[in-house]
Every structure is written in structure tokens, then in C-alpha cells.
C-alpha positions as CSV (number, residue, x, y, z in Angstrom):
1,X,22.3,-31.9,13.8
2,X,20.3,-28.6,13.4
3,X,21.5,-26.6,10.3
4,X,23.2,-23.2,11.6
5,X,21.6,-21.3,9.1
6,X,18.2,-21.3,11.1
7,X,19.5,-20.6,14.4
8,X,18.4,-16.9,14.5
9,X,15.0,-16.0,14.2
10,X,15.8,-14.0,11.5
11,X,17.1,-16.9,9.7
12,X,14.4,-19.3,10.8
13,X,11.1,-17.4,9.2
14,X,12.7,-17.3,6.2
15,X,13.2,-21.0,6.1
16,X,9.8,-21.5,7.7
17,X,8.1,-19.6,5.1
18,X,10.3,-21.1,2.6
19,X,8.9,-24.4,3.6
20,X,5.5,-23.8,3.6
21,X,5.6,-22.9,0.1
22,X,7.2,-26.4,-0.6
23,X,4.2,-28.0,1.3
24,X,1.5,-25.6,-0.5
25,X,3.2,-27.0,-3.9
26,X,3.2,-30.6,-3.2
27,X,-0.5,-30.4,-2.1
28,X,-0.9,-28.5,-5.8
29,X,0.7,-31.2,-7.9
30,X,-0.3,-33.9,-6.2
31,X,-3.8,-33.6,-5.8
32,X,-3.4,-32.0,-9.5
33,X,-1.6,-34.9,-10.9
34,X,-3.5,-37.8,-9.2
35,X,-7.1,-36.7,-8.6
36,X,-10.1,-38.6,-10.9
37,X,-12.3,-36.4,-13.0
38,X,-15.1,-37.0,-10.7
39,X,-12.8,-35.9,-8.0
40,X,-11.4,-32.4,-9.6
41,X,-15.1,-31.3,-9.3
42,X,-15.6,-31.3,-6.0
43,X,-15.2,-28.5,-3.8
44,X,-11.6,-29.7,-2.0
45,X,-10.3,-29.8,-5.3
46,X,-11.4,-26.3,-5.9
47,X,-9.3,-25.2,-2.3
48,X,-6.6,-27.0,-2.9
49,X,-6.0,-24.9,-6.2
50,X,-6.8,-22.0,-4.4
51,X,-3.9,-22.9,-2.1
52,X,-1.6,-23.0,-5.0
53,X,-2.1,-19.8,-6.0
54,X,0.7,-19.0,-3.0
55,X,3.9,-21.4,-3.8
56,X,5.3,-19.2,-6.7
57,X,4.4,-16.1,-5.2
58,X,6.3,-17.1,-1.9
59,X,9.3,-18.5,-3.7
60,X,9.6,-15.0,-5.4
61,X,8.7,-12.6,-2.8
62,X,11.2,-14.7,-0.4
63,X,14.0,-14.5,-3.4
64,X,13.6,-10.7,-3.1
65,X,14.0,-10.6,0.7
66,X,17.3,-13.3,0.4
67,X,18.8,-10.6,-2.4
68,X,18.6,-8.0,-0.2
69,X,20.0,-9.6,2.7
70,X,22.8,-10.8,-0.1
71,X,23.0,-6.9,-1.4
72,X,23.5,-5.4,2.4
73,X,26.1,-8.0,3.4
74,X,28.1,-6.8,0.4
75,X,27.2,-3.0,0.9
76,X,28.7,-3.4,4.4
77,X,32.2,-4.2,3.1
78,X,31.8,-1.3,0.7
79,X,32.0,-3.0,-2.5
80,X,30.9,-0.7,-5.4
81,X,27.8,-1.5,-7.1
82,X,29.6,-2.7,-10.1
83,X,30.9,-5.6,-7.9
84,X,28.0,-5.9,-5.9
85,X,26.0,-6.6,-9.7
86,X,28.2,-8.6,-10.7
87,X,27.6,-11.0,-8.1
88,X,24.1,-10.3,-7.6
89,X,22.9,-11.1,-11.0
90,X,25.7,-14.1,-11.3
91,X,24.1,-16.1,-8.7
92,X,20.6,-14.7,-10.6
93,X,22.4,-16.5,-13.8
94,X,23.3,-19.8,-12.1
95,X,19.8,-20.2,-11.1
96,X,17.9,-19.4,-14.6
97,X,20.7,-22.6,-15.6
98,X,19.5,-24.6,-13.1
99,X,15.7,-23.9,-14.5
100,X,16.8,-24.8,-18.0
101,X,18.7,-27.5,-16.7
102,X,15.4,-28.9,-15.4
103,X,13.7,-28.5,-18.6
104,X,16.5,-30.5,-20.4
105,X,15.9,-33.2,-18.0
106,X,12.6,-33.5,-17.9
107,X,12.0,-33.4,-21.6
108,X,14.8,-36.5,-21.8
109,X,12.8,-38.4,-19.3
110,X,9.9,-38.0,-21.1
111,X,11.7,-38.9,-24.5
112,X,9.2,-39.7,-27.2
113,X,6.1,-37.8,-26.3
114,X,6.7,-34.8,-24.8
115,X,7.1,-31.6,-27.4
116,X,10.5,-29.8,-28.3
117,X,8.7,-27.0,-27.2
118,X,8.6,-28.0,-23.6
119,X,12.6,-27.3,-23.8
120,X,11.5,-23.8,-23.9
121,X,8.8,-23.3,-21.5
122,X,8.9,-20.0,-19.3
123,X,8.8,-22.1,-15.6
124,X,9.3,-21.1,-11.9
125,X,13.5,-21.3,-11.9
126,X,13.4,-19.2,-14.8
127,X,11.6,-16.6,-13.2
128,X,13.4,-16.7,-10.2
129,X,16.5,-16.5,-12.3
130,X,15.5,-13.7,-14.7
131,X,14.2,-11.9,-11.8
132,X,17.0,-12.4,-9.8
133,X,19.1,-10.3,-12.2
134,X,16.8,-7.7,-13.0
135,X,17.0,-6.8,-9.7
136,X,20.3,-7.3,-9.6
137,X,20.7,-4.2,-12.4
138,X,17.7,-2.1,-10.5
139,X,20.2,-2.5,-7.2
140,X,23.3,-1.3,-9.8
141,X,21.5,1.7,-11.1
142,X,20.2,3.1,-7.5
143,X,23.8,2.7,-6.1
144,X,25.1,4.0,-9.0
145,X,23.4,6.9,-9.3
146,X,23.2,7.6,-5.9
147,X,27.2,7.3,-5.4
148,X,27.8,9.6,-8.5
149,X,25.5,12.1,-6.9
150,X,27.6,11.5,-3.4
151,X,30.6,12.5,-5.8
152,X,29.0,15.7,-7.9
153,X,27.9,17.3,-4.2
154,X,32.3,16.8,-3.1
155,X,31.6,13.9,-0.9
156,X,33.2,11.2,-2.7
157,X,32.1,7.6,-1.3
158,X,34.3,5.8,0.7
159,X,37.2,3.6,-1.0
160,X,37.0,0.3,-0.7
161,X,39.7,-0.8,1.8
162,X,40.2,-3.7,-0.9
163,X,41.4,-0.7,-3.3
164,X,44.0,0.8,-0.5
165,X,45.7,-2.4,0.6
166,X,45.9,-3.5,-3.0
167,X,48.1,-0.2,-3.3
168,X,50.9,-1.4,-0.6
169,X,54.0,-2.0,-2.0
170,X,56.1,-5.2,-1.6
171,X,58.6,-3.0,0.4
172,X,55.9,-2.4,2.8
173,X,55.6,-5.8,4.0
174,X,57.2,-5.7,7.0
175,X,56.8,-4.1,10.1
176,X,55.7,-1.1,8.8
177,X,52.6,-2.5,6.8
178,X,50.2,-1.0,9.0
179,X,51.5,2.1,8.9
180,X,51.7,2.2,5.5
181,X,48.3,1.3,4.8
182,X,47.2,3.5,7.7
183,X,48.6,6.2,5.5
184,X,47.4,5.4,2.3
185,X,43.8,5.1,4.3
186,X,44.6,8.7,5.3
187,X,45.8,9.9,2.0
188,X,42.7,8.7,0.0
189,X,40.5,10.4,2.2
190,X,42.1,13.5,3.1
191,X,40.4,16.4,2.3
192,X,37.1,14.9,0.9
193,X,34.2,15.6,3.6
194,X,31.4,13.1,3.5
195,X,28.4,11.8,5.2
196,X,28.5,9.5,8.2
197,X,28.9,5.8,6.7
198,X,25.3,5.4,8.6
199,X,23.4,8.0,7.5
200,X,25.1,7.4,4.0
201,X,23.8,3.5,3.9
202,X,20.2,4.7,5.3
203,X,19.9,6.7,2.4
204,X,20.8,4.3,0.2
205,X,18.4,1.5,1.8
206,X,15.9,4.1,1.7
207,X,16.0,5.0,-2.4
208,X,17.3,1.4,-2.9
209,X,13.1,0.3,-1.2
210,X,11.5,2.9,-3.3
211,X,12.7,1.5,-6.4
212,X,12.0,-1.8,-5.7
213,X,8.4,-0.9,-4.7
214,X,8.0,1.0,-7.5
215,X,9.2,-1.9,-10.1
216,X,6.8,-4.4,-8.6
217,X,3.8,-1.6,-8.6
218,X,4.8,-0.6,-12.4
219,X,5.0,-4.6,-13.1
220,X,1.9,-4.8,-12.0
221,X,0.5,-2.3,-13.4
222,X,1.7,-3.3,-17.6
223,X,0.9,-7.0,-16.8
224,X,-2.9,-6.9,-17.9
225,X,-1.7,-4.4,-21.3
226,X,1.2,-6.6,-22.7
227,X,-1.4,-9.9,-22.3
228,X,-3.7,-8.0,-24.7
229,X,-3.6,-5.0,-26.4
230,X,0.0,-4.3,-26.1
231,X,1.6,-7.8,-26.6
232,X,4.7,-7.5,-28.3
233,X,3.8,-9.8,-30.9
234,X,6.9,-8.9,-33.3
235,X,9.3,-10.8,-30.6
236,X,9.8,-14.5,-31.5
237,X,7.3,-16.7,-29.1
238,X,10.4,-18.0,-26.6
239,X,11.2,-14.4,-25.9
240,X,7.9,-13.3,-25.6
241,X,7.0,-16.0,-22.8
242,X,9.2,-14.0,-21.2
243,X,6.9,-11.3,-21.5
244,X,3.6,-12.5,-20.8
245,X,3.9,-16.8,-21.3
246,X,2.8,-17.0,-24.3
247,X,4.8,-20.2,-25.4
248,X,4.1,-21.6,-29.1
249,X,-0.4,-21.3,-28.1
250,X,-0.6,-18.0,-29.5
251,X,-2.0,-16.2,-26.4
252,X,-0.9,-16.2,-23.1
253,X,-1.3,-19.1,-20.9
254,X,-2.0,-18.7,-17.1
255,X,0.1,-22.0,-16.1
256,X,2.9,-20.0,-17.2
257,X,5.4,-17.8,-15.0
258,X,6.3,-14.7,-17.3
259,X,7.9,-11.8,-16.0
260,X,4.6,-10.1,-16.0
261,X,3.2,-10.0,-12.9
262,X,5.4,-12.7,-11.3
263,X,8.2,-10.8,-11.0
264,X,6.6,-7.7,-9.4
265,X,6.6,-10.4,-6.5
266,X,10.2,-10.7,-6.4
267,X,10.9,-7.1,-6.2
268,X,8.4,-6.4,-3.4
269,X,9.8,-9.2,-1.3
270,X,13.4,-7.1,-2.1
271,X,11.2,-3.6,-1.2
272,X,10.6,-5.7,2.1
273,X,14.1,-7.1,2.5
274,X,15.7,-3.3,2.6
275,X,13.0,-2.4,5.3
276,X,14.0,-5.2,7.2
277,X,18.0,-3.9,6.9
278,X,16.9,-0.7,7.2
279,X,18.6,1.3,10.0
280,X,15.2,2.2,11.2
281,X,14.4,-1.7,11.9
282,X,17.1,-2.4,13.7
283,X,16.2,-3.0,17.4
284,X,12.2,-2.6,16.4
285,X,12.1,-6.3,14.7
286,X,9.2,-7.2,16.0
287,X,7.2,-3.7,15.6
288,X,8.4,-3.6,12.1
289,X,6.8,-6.9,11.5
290,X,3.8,-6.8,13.5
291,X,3.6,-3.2,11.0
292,X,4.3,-5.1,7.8
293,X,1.4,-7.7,8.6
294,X,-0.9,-4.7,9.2
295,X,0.1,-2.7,6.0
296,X,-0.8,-6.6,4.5
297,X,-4.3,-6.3,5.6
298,X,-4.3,-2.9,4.2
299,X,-3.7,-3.6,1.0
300,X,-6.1,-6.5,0.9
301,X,-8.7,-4.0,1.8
302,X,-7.7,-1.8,-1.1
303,X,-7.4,-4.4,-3.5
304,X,-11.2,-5.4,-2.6
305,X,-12.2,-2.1,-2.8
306,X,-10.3,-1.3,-5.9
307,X,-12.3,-4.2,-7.8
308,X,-15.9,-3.0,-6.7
309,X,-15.5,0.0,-8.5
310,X,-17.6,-0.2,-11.4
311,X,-15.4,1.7,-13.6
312,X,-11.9,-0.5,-15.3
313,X,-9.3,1.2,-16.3
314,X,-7.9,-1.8,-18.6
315,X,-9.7,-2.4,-21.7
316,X,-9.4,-6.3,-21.1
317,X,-9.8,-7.6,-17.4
318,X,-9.1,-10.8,-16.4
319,X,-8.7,-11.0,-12.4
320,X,-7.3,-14.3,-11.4
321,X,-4.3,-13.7,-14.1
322,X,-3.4,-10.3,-14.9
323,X,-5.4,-7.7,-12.8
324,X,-3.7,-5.6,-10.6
325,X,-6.1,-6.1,-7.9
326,X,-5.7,-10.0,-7.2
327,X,-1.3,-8.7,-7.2
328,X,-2.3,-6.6,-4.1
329,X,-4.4,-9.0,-2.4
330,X,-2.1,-11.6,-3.1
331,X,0.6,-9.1,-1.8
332,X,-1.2,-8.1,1.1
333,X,-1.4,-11.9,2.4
334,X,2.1,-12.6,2.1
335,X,2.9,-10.2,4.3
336,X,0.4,-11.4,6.6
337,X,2.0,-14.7,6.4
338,X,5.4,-13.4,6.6
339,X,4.3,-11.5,10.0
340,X,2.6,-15.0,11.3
341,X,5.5,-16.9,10.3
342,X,7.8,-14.4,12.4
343,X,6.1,-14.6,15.4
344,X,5.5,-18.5,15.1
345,X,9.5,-18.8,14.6
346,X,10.1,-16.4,17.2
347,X,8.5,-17.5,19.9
348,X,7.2,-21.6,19.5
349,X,9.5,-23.1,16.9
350,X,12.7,-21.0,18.3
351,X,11.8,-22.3,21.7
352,X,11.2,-26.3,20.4
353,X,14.6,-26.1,18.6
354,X,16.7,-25.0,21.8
355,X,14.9,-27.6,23.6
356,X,14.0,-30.8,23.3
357,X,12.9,-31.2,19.6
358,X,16.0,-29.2,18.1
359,X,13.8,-30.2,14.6
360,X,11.7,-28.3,11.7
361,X,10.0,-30.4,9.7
362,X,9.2,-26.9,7.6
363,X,13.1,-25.0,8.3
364,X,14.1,-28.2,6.9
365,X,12.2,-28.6,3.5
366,X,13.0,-24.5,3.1
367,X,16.7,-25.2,3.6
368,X,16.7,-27.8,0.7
369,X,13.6,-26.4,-1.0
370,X,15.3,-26.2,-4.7
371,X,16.4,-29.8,-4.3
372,X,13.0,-30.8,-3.1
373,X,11.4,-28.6,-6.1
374,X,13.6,-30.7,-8.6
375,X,13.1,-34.2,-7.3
376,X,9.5,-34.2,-6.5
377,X,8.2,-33.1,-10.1
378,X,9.1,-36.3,-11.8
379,X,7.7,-38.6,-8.8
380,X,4.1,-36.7,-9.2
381,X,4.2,-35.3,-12.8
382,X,6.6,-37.5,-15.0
383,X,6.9,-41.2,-15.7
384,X,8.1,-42.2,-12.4
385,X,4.9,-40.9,-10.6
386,X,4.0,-43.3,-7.4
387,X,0.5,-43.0,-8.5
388,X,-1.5,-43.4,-11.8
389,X,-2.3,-39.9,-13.1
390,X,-6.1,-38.6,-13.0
391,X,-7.4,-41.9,-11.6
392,X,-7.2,-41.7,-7.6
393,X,-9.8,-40.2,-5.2
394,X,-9.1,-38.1,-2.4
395,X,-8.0,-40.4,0.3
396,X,-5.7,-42.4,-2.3
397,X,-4.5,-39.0,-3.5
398,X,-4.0,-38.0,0.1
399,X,-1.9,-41.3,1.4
400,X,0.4,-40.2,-1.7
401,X,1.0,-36.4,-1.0
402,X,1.9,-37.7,2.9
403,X,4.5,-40.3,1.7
404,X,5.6,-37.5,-1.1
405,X,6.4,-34.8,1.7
406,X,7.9,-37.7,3.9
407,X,10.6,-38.8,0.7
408,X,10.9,-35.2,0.3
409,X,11.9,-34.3,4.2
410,X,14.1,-37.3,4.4
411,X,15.8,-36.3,1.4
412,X,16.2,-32.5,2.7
413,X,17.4,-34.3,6.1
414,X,20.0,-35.9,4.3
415,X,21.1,-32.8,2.0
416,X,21.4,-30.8,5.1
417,X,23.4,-33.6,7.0
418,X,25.9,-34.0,4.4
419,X,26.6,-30.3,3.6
420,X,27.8,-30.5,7.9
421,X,29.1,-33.5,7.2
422,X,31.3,-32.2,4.0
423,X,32.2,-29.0,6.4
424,X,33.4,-31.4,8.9
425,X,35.5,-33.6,7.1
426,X,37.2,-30.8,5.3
427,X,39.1,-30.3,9.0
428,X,40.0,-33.4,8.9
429,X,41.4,-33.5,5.6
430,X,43.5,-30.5,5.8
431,X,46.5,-32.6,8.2
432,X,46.6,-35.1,5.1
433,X,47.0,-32.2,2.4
434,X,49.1,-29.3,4.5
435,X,50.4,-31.6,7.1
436,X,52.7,-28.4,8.2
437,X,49.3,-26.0,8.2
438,X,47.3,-28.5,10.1
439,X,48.9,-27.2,13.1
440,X,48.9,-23.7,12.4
441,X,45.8,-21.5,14.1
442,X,44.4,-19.0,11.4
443,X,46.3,-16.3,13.3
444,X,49.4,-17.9,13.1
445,X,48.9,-19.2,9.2
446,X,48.5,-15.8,8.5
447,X,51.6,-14.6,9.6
448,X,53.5,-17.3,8.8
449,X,53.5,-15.1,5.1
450,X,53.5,-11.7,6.7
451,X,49.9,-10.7,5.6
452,X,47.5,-11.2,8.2
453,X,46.3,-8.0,7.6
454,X,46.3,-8.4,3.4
455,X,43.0,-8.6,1.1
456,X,43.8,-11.5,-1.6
457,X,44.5,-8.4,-3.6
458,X,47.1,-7.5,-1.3
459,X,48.4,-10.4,-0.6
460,X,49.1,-11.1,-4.9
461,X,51.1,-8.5,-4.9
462,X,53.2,-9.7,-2.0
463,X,53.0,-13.2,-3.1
464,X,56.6,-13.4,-3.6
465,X,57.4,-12.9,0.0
466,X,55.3,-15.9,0.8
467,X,57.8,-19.3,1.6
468,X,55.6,-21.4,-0.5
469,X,54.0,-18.8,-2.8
470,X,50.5,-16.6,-2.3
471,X,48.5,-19.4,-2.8
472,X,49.1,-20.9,0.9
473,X,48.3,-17.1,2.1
474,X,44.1,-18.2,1.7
């Protein structure tokens, strides 16, 4: 059963590319893990690192693009940014748990010789997470400030229509409850000129991508500063590997995944995510992407020219960690990627899944990739690793990464399958639990209260002209 949530192109690259990073990061730990001395000094070796240079950076830059496809759903129902936050950097929240949580687990798997320490250490869910909500308050402060200015120039933004139904009285409820909230729609916005909801949202989308670029650039920018001459050294060390992954080492350690640069990722995958939403976009997909890619080589060029120059403007520079100029080449080739992946999705893997194959291998790993990310580190990394650690040569090393992505497929089929599976059998639950709603259509179990046409807010304040109280009006 294909998973619906790939059945658009727009859907499916996301997926795609989410996958590839999963395959780029199994080839990194594995061959990492496994490989002999002799082996890690041989030229694949040195590739294969090269490759993983890409896993976090995809995972972030595709996080940024998700939250904005989160934060224009919830624009679109005209939530205010305080809401819009709130779940934003809630979902941020739950995954910087999830990154903790992993911790936690892997240090009690490894009980008896792995460090306290390690409880602590700054890795790739905590950066997501922590990312995750700082864009999350970026997004809060744009809309903010741009709906206040809205309100200063006498065109008040547009109420939520949550705000005008929750304002309908229980003596409204019966015939007349479209008229009444017709008038209270008409009362609320009488008199108060504003901008055409499209040109209003364009705005937004448009300040909203200019931000977001400009956090990543700044980000960038501070990274090679707070890792020397401006580390914040007066913060103890688990905040400050936040700052520049430090940990309990004393200096900053490049296997970490601080804030600084990481993160810059993250917000130019959101800069991205807006474009894509962007009125401007809509009906130009594949323009817009084929311009993205190009703007991607662009910035590669830059970025190599950049680093010729004989003159540095950073006191201390270190290019494979900190420098600006590996962030823009690294930048550049995501959106190269991310204009390949399109096209492949759009025309050759869109076409195999509404034919005969219907199947991903890819789509699939990138719908279960944070499952995938959590199982496979203890099968290559921890005490339950199929192979004996820095003892295997290539082709041993090899044999394991295949049946490593295989496990980890199956086990994304399976996630997948269940989550349709759980959706299914929720139908056929519901006759066993509301035998009486079971046969109600969604129209008719809406008026069956009297508030088809009721918000939940709406529909608690009417909840006592519900038979069997509001909580059978869902």
C-alpha cells in the first residue's frame, strides 16, 4: 500500500531527498564503525566521509522546508502567530525530547563504559529540535511585527473566524446561526479597510524568506568567531555545546552538531520552503526549481571564489568546520540536489509509482527516516552491532551496510503499513464504541447537535444543546 503522503510530487521529493540522507548516513556509520585501520586509509574511505558531510545538512535544510509547509497550512486558516508559535516550536520541543530520549537510551545500553557525559552530548535530534523552535520564534516575530504594522497603518488583520463563531450565543443555535455569525463576520470587519488576503500573505511570505535567509547567512557568518576568539567560555560546557560543541574537551569538537553553523541549514531550507509557498511559485513549480538548482551552482561558484582570496577576514580559519565558505558550497549543492531530486520524482519515480512498481525504496526510508535514525545506531555503533567494530575490510563492511539498509527498509515498510493499517481499523472500531454514530455520515453527525457549522470553540459554548454532551460534537 503506497503511503498517501508521497502521492504528489511535491510530497514525493521531499521524501526522496529525505531518504537519501538516510542512505548517505548508513554508508557513514557503517563504513565508519566497521572498517580496519588499514582500510580507513584508503581512498574509498576518504569518499565515503566526504559523502557524510551531506546527512545532517539534508536532515536540517529539509526540517526548514517541512516548517514552512507546517507555518503556511496554519497561516491559511488565519491563526495568529502567537498560535501559529505555539505549535511550531511545540512540535520543535517534542523532537529535541526525542534526541534526549536517545541519549538516555543509548547511554543505558552501554551501561558500564560509556561516560555520564555522553547524556549530554549536543547530537543531530537536538539540533533539529533546538532549531526547530528558533525558527519557530523567528516566524513569531516576522508575523508579529508585520500584523501590528497592518494595525498602526488602519488595516487591522483579518479575525480569525475561530474568534467570531466562538462569539455566537447559545440562543443563536438554531436556524438563525448562520445569520448570526454572518453578522458578527460583518460587524468585526465593518469599517476597517485592508489589503487583499493575497497580497497580504505574499507580503508576509516575502519578509517571512528574508528573515530566514538572513538568520542562516548571520549563523554562518558568527560560526568561525564563537569557536575561537569569541567563545562564550563563562557558560557552563552543556550550554555551551549548544553554542559551538564544545562538550566537557575544552574546545570545540567537529563530530558535534551545535547551533553554529548547523542550524543556518535549517533556516535556509525554511528561506526555501516560503519560496516554494510563495504566491509567485504557484503555477511555475518547475521554473522555480530548475531556478533554485541554478542559484545552487551559483553559490558554489562564490564560495570557491570566496576562499581564493588571499585575504581572511576571520582571525582563525578552519574550512571543513566553521568557514563560511564550505556553508555556501555546502548550500549551493543541496539545492542542486533538491532541483535533481524534483525532477527525478516528477517525472521517473512519479510515473513507476502510478504504474507498475507503486514502490520507493528511498520515499519509504524518508517516511520513517527518524525511526530508521533511532534503530540503526545501536546495530552499527552500540553493543548490538552485526559486525565487530574497526576489524572488517571493504567488501565485509559492504555486505553489512546492504543488509543494514535492507533491516532498515523493511522496518520503514512495516511503520508505514501499520500507521494505514491503525487508520483503517479505527473505522471499524467506531460501530463497537458509537454503535448509533456508526451510521451517521459526517454531515449528518454534525447536525445531529446543531453545529455543523461550529469551530470546537463554538461548539463548547453550545455544548449543552448537544443530546449527549459537546464531546460527541468532534
Amino acid at each position: 500500500m503506497p503511503p498517501p503522503a508521497a502521492a504528489k510530487p511535491r510530497l514525493a521529493y521531499i521524501d526522496w531527498m529525505r531518504g537519501l540522507a538516510c542512505l548517505l548516513m548508513f554508508q557513514t556509520h557503517c563504513y565508519d564503525s566497521w572498517l580496519s585501520p588499514a582500510a580507513r586509509r584508503s581512498r574509498f574511505f576518504m569518499y565515503s566521509q566526504l559523502g557524510g558531510t551531506f546527512p545532517a545538512p539534508l536532515f536540517l535544510f529539509l526540517a526548514g522546508i517541512s516548517f514552512a509547509l507546517v507555518t503556511e497550512k496554519l497561516r491559511q486558516k488565519n491563526l495568529p502567530p502567537g498560535q501559529i508559535a505555539r505549535s511550531t516550536i511545540r512540535r520543535g520541543a517534542e523532537i529535541f525530547a526525542f534526541g534526549l530520549l536517545l541519549r538516555l537510551q543509548e547511554y543505558v545500553l552501554a551501561w558500564g563504559w560509556a561516560p555520564k557525559s555522553d547524556l549530554l552530548r549536543v547530537d543531530i535530534l537536538n539540533t533539529i529540535g533546538v532549531s526547530m523552535m528558533l525558527m519557530g520564534v523567528v516566524c513569531w516575530l516576522v508575523l508579529a511585527i508585520s500584523r501590528n504594522a497592518r494595525t498602526v497603518r488602519g488595516q487591522p488583520p483579518k479575525p480569525a473566524l475561530s474568534a467570531v463563531e466562538g462569539a455566537v450565543q447559545p440562543s443563536e443555535a438554531g436556524h438563525g446561526l448562520s445569520d448570526a455569525r454572518t453578522r458578527l463576520t460583518m460587524a468585526a470587519t465593518a469599517g476597517a479597510p485592508s489589503l487583499p488576503r493575497s497580497l497580504r500573505q505574499g507580503w508576509d511570505t516575502l519578509v517571512l524568506t528574508l528573515a530566514a535567509s538572513a538568520t542562516a547567512l548571520l549563523i554562518s557568518l558568527l560560526t568561525p568567531l564563537l569557536w575561537t576568539v569569541w567563545r562564550p567560555r563563562f557558560l557552563p560546557w552543556p550550554i555551551e555545546s549548544y553554542i559551538n560543541g564544545v562538550h566537557n574537551l575544552g574546545t570545540p569538537q567537529a563530530w558535534m552538531f551545535p547551533v553554529f553553523p548547523w542550524t543556518a541549514f535549517a533556516f535556509a531550507g525554511l528561506a526555501v520552503g516560503f519560496i516554494l509557498q510563495s504566491p509567485a511559485a504557484k503555477g511555475r513549480e518547475t521554473t522555480v526549481f530548475l531556478s533554485l538548482g541554478g542559484a545552487g551552482i551559483v553559490l558554489v561558484e562564490l564560495a570557491r571564489w570566496f576562499d581564493a582570496q588571499p585575504r581572511q577576514l576571520y582571525p582563525v580559519y578552519d574550512y571543513w568546520h566553521t568557514s563560511p565558505d564550505f556553508f555556501l558550497i555546502r548550500l549551493g549543492m543541496l539545492l542542486v540536489i533538491l532541483t535533481g531530486v524534483y525532477a527525478w520524482c516528477h517525472w521517473v519515480v512519479g510515473k513507476w509509482r502510478l504504474g507498475q512498481w507503486r514502490f520507493s525504496p528511498l520515499i519509504q526510508l524518508g517516511q520513517a527516516s527518524l525511526l530508521v535514525y533511532w534503530v540503526h545506531i545501536e546495530f552499527v555503533y552500540g553493543r548490538l552491532s552485526i559486525l565487530p567494530k574497526r576489524a572488517q575490510g571493504v567488501g565485509a563492511a559492504s555486505a553489512g551496510l546492504l543488509i543494514i539498509f535492507l533491516a532498515m527498509l523493511a522496518l520503514a515498510y512495516v511503520r508505514t503499513r501499520t500507521r494505514g493499517w491503525m487508520k483503517g481499523r479505527g473505522a471499524e472500531v467506531l460501530p463497537w464504541l458509537h454503535p448509533a454514530r456508526a451510521n451517521l455520515t459526517p454531515t449528518s453527525r454534525q447536525r445531529s447537535c446543531g453545529t455543523g457549522s461550529l469551530t470546537r470553540s463554538g461548539r463548547a459554548k453550545l455544548g449543552g444543546q448537544c443530546r449527549n454532551g459537546p464531546q460527541t460534537c468532534r
